[in-house]
GUBA-642725 format. One line per field, with one value per atom (N, C-alpha, C): residue number from 1; atom name; y negated, x, z negated. Coordinates in pm, 1 decimal. Layout:
% GUBA-642725
nr <- c(NUM:...)
atom <- c(CA:...)
py <- c(Y:...)
px <- c(X:...)
pz <- c(Z:...)
This chain:
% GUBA-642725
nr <- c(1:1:1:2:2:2:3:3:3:4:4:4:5:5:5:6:6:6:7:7:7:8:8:8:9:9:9:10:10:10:11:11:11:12:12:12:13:13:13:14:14:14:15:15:15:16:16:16:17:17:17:18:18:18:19:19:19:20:20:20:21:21:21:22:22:22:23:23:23:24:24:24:25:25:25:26:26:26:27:27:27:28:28:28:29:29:29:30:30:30:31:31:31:32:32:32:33:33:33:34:34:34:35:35:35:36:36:36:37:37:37:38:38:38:39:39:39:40:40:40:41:41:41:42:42:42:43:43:43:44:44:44:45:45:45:46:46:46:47:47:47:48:48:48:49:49:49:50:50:50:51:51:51:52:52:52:53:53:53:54:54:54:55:55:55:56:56:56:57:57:57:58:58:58:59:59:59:60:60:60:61:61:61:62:62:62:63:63:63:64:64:64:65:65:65:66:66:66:67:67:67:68:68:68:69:69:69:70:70:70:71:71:71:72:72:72:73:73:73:74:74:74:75:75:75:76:76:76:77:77:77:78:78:78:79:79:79:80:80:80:81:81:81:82:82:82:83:83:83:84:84:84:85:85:85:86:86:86:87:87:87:88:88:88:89:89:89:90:90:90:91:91:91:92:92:92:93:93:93:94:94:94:95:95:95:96:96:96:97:97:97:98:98:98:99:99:99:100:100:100:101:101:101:102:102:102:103:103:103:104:104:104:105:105:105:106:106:106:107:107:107:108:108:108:109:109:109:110:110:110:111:111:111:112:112:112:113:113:113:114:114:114:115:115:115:116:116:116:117:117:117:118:118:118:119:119:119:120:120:120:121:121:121:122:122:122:123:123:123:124:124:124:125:125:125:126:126:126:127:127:127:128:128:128:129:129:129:130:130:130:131:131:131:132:132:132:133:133:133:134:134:134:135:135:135:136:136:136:137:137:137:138:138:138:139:139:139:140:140:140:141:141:141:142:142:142:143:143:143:144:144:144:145:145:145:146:146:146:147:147:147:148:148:148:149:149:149:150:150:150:151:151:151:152:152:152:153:153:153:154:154:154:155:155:155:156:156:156:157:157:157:158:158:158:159:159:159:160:160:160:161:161:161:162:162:162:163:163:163:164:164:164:165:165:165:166:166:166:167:167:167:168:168:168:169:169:169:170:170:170)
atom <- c(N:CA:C:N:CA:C:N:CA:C:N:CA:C:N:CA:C:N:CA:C:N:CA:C:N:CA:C:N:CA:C:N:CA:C:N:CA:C:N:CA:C:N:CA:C:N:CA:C:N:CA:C:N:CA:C:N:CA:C:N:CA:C:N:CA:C:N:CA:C:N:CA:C:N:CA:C:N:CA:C:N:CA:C:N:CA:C:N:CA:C:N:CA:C:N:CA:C:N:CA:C:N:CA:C:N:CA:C:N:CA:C:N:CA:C:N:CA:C:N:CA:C:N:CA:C:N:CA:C:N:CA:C:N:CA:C:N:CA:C:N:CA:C:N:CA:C:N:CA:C:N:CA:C:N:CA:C:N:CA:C:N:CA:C:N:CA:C:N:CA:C:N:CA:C:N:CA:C:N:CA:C:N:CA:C:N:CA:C:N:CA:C:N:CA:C:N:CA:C:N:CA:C:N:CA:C:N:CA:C:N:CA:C:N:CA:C:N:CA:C:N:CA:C:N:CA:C:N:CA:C:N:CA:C:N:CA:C:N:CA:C:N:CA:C:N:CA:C:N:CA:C:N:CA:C:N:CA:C:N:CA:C:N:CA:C:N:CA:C:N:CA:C:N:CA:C:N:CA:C:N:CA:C:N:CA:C:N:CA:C:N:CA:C:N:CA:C:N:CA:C:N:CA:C:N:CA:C:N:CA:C:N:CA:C:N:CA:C:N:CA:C:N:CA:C:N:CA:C:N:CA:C:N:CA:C:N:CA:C:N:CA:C:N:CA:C:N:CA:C:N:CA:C:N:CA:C:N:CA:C:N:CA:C:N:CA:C:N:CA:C:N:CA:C:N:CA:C:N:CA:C:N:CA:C:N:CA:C:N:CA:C:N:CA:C:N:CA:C:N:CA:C:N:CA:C:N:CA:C:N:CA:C:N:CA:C:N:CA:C:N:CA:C:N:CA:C:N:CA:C:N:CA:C:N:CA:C:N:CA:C:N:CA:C:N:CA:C:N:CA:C:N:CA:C:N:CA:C:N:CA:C:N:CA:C:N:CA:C:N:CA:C:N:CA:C:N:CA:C:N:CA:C:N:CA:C:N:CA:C:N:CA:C:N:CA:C:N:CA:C:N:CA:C:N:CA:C:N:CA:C:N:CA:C:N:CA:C:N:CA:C:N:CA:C:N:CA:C:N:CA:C:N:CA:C:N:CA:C:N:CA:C:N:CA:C:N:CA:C:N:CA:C:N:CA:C:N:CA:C:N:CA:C:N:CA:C:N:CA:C:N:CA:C:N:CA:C:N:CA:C:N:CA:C:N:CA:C:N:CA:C:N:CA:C)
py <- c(2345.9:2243.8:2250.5:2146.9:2148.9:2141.9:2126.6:2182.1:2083.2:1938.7:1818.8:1799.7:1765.0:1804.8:1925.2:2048.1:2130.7:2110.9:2070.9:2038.7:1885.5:1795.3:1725.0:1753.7:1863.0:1883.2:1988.8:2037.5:2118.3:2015.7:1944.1:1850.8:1816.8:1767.3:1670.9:1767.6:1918.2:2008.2:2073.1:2033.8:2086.7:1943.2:1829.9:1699.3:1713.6:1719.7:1733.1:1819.0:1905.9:2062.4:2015.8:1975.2:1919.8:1775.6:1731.3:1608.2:1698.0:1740.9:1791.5:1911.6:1995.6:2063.5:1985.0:1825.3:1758.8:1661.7:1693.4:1625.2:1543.4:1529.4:1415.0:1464.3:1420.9:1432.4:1484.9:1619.6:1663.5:1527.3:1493.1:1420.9:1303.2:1256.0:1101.0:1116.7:1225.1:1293.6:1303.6:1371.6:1394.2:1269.1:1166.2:1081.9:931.7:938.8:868.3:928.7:1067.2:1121.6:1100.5:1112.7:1112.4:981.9:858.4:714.7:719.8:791.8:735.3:801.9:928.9:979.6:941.4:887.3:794.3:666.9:640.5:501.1:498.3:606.7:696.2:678.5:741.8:845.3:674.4:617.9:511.1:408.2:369.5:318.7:364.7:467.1:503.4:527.7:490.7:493.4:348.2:263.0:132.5:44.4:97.9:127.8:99.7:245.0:296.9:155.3:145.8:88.1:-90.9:-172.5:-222.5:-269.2:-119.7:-134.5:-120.7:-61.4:-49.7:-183.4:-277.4:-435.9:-489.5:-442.0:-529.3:-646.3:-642.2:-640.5:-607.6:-669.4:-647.4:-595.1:-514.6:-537.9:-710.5:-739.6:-841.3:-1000.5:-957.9:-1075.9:-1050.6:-904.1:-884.6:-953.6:-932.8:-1016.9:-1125.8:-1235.5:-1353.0:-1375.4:-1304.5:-1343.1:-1298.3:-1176.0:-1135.2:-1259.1:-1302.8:-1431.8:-1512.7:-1557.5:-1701.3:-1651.4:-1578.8:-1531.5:-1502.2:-1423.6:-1428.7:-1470.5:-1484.4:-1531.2:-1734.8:-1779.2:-1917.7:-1996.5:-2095.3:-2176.6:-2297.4:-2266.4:-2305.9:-2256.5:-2104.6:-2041.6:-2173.0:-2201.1:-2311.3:-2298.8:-2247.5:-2250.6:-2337.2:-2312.6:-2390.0:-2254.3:-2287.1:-2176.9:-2123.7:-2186.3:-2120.7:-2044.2:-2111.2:-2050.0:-1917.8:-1864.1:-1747.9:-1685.7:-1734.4:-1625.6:-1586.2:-1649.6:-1601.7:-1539.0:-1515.0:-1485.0:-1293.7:-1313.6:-1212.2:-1162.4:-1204.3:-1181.1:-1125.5:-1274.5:-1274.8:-1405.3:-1400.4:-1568.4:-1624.2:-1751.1:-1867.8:-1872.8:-1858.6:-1826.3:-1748.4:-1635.4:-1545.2:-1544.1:-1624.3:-1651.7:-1784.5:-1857.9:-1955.7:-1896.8:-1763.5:-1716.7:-1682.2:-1570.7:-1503.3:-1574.3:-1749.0:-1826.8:-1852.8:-1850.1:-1936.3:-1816.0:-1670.0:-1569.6:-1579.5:-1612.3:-1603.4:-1748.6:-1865.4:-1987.3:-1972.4:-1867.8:-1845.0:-1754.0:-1673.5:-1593.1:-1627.8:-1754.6:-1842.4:-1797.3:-1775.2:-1680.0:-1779.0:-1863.8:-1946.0:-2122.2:-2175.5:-2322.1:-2388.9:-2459.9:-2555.4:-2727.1:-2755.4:-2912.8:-2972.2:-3151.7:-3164.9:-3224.4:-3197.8:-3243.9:-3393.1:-3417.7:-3605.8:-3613.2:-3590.3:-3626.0:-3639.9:-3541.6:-3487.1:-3470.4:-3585.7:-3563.0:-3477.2:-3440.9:-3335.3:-3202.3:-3198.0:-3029.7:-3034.9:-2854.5:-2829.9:-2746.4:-2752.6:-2662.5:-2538.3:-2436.7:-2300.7:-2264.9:-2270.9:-2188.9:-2075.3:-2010.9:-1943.9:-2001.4:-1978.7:-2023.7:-1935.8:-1933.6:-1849.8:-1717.9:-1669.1:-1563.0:-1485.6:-1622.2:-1512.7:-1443.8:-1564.9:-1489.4:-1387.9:-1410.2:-1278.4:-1167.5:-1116.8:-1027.6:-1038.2:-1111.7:-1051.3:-953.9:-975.9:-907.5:-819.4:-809.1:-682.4:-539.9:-587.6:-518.5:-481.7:-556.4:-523.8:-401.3:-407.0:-315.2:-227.5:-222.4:-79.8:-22.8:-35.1:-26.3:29.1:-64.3:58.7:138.1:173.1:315.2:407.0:362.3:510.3:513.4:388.2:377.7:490.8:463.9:540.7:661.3:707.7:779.1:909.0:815.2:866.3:908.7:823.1:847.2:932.3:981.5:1048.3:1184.0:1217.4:1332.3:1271.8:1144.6:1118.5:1089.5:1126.4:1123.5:970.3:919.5:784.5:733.1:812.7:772.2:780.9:826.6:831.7:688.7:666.1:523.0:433.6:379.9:252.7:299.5:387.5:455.5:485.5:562.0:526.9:401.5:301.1:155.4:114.7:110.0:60.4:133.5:250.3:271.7:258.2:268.9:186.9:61.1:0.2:-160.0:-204.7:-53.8:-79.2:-60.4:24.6:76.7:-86.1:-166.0:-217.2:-355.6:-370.0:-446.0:-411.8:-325.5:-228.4:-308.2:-272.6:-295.6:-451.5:-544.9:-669.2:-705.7:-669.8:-652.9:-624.8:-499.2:-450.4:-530.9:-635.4:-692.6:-864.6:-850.8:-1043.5:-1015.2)
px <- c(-926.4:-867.9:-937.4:-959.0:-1049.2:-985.5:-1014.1:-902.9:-835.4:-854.3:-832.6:-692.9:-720.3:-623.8:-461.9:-563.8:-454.8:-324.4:-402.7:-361.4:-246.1:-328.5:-193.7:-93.5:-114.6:0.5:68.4:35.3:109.3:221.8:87.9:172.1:308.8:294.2:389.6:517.1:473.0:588.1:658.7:625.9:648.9:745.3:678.7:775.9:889.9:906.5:969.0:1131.4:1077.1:1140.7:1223.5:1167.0:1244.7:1307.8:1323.4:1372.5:1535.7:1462.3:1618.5:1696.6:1598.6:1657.8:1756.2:1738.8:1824.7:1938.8:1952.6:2022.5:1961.3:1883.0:1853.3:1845.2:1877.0:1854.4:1757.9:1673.9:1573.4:1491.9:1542.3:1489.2:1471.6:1495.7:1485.8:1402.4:1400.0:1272.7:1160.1:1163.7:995.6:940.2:1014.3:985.4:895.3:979.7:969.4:860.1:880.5:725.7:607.1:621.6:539.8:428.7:548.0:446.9:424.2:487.0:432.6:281.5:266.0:174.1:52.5:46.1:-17.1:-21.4:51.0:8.0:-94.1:-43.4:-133.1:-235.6:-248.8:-403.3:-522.3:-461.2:-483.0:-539.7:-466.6:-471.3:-638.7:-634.3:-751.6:-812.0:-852.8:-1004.0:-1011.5:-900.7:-914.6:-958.8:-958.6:-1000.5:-1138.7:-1145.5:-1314.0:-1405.6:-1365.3:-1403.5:-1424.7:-1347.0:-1353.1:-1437.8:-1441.5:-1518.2:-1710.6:-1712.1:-1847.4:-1934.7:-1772.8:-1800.3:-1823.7:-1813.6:-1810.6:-1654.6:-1590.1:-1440.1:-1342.6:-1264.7:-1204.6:-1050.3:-951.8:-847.8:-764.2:-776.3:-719.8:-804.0:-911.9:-1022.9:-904.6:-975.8:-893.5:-773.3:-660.3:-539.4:-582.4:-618.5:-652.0:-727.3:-842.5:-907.5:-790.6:-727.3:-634.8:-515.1:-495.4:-379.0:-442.7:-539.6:-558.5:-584.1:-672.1:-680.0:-579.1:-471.1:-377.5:-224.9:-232.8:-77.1:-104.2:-141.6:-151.0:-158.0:-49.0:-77.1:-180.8:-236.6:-365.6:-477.9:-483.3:-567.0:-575.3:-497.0:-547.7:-412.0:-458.5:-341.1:-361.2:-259.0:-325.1:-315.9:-353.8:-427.3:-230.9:-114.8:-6.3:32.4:16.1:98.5:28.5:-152.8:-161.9:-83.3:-98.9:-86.4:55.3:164.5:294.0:267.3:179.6:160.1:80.9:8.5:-44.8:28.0:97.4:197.0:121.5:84.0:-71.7:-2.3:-57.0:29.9:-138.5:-82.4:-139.9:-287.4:-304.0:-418.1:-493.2:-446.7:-481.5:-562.4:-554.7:-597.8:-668.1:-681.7:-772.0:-900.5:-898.0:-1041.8:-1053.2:-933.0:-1017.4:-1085.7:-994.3:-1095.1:-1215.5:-1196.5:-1366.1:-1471.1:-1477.2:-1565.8:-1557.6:-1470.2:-1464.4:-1559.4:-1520.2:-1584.2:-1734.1:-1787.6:-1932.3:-1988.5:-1910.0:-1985.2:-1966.5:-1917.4:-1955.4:-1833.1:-1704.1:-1645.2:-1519.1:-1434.3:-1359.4:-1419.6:-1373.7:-1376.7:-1262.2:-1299.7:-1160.7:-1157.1:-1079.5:-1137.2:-1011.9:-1002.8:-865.2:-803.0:-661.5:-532.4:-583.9:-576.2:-611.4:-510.4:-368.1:-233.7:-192.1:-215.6:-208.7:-283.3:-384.4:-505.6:-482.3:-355.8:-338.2:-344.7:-342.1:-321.3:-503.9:-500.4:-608.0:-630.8:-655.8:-665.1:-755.0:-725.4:-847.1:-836.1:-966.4:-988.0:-1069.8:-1090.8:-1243.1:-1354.0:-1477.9:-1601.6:-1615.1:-1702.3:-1772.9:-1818.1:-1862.4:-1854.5:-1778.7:-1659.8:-1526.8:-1476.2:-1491.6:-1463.9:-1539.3:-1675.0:-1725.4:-1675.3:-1672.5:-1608.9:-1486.6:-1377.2:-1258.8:-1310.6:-1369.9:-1407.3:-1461.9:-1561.1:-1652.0:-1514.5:-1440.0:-1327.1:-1220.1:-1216.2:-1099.9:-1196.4:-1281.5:-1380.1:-1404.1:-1407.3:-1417.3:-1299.8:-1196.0:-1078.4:-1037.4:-1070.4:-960.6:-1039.6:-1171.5:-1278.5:-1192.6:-1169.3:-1062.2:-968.9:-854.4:-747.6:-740.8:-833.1:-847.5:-841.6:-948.5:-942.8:-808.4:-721.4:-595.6:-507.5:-510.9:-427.4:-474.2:-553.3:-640.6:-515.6:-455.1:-411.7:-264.7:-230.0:-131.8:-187.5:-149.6:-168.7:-171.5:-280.7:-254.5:-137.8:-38.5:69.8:174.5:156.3:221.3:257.7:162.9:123.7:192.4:247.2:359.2:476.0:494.7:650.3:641.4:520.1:581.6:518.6:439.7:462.1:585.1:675.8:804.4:913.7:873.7:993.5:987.2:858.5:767.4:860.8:821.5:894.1:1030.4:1088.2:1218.6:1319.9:1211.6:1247.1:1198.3:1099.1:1022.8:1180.6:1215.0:1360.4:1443.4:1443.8:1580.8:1595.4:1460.8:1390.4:1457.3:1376.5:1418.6:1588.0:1639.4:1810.5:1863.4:1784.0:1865.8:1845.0:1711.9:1701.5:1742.0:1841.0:1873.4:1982.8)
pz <- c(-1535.4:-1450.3:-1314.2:-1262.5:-1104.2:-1040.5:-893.8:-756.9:-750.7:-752.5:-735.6:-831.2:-977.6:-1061.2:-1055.3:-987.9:-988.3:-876.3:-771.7:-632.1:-632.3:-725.0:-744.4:-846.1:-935.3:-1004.0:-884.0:-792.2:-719.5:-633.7:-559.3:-477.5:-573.6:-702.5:-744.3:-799.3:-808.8:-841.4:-720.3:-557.3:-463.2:-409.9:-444.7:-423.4:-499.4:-589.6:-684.6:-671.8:-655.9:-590.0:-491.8:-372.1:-275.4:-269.5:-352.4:-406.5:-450.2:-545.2:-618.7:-530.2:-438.6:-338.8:-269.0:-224.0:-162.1:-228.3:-323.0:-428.2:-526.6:-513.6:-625.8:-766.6:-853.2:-1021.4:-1039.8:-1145.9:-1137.5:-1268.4:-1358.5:-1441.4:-1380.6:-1293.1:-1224.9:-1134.2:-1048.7:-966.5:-1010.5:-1163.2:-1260.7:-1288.6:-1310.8:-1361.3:-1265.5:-1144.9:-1020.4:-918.2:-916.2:-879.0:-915.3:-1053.8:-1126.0:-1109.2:-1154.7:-1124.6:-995.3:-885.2:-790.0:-735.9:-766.0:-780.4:-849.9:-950.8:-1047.6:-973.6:-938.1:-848.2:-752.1:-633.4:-561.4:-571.9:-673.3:-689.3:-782.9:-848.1:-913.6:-745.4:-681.5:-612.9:-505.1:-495.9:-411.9:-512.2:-600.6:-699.8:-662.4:-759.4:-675.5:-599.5:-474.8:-300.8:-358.2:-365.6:-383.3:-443.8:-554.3:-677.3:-603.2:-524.6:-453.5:-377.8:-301.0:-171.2:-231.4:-369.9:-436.4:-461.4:-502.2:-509.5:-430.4:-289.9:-173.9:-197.5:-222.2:-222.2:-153.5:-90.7:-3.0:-87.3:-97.3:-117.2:-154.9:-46.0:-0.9:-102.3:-86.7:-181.2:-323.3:-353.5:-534.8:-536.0:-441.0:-483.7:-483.4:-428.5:-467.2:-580.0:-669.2:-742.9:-871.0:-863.8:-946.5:-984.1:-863.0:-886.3:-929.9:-905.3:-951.6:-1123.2:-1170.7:-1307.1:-1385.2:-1332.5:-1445.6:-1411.1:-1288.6:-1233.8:-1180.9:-1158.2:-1103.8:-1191.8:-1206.6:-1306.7:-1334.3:-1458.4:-1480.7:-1415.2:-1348.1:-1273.8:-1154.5:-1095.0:-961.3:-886.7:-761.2:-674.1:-542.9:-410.0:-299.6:-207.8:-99.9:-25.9:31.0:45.2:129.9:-28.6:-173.0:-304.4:-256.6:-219.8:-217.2:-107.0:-4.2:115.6:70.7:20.0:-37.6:-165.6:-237.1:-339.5:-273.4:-197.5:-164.4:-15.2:51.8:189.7:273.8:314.6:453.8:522.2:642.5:678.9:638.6:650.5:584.1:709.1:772.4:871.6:882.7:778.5:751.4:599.6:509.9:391.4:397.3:543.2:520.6:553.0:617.0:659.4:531.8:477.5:364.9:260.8:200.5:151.3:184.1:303.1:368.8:329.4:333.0:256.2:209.8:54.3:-109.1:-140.0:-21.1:-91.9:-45.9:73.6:140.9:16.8:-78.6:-168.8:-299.7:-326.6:-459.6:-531.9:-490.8:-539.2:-622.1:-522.4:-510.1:-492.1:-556.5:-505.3:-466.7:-351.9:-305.1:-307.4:-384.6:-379.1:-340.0:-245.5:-277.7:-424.7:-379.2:-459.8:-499.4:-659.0:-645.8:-639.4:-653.3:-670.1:-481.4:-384.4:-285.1:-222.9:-150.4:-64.2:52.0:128.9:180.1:188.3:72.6:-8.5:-114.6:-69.3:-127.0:-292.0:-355.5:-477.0:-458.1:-488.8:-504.1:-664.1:-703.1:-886.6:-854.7:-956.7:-924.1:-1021.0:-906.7:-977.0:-1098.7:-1159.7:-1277.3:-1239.3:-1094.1:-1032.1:-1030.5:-974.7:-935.5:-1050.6:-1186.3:-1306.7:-1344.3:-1349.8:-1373.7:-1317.4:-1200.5:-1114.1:-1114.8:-1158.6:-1231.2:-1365.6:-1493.5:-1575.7:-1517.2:-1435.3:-1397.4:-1366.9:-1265.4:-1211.3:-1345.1:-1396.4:-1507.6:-1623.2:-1613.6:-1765.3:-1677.9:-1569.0:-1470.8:-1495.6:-1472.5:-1402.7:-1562.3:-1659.7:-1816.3:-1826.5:-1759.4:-1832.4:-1761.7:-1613.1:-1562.9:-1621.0:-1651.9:-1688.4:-1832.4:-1888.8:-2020.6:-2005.1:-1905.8:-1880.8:-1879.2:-1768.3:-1718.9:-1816.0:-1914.3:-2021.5:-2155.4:-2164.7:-2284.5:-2265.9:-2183.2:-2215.6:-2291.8:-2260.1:-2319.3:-2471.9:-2606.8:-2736.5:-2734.7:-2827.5:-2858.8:-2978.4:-3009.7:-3082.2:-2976.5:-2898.1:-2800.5:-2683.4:-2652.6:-2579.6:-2562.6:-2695.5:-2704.2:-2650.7:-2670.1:-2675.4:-2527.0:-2448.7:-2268.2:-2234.5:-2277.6:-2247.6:-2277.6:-2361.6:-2354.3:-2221.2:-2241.3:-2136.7:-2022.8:-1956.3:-1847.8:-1820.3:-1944.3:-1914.7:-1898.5:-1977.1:-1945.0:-1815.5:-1779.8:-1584.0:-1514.8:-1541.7:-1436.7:-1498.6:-1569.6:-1595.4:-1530.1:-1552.0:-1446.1:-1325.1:-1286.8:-1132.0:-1092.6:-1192.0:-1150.1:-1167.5:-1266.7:-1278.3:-1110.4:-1065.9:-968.5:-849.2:-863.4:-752.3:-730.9:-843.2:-844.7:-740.5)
């Protein structure tokens, strides 16, 4: 095991510890640490991985929304900034780089000559794929220690917390 590895299983048994030192449930602690740690650590490869693209954080959520969250991949520039929680002045610059690097196109509304549409070009798609086939080689990665009969069975319960989640938040 390398320092890196060992060091976050320490961190996450020293969080842990003091979680339940202060009351909390030790099984709701392992469990909640756990993803968040994984989130963590997921998250700054991420970063990295990103910034290799010349990618901004902030670019990916937009190319991410329009690809699998926007209906018909086409949104307008305020659906992102609420979609990504930027004010709207703030996502007309970031369009204006995505549309300077072939990334995004904006055309208007024929329904709504006021309002603008954003898709992504064939770029942007490419570089959604580029990012996504990066992103499961680690992902795979991450999980190789979990058994592949294993897999479905914490994808379901995964999903059944992230229900929870939304239950608890209507």
């Amino acid at each position: 095991m390398d320092m890196s590895a060992r060091s976050e299983r320490s961190r996450y048994e020293t969080e842990v510890a003091a979680y339940v030192a202060a009351g909390g449930d030790e099984q709701v602690q392992r469990v909640i640490t756990a993803v968040h740690g994984l989130a963590r650590r997921l998250s700054q490869w991420y970063s990295q991985q990103l910034s290799d693209l010349d990618i901004t954080p902030g670019e990916w959520a937009v190319i991410r929304y329009l690809a699998a969250e926007a209906d018909d991949n086409i949104s307008t520039p305020s659906q992102l900034a609420d979609a990504t929680a930027v004010a709207p002045s703030s996502m007309t610059h970031r369009l204006d780089r995505m549309a300077e690097r072939g990334l995004i196109d904006r055309t208007p509304d024929e329904e709504n000559r006021t309002r603008i549409l954003v898709q992504l070009t064939h770029d942007g798609w490419e570089m959604f794929r580029q990012v996504v086939r990066q992103d499961n080689m680690v992902e795979s990665d991450v999980l190789a220690q979990v058994p592949q009969s294993q897999r479905a069975k914490l994808a379901q319960l995964l999903e059944l917390a992230i229900a929870g989640l939304d239950d608890a938040l209507k």
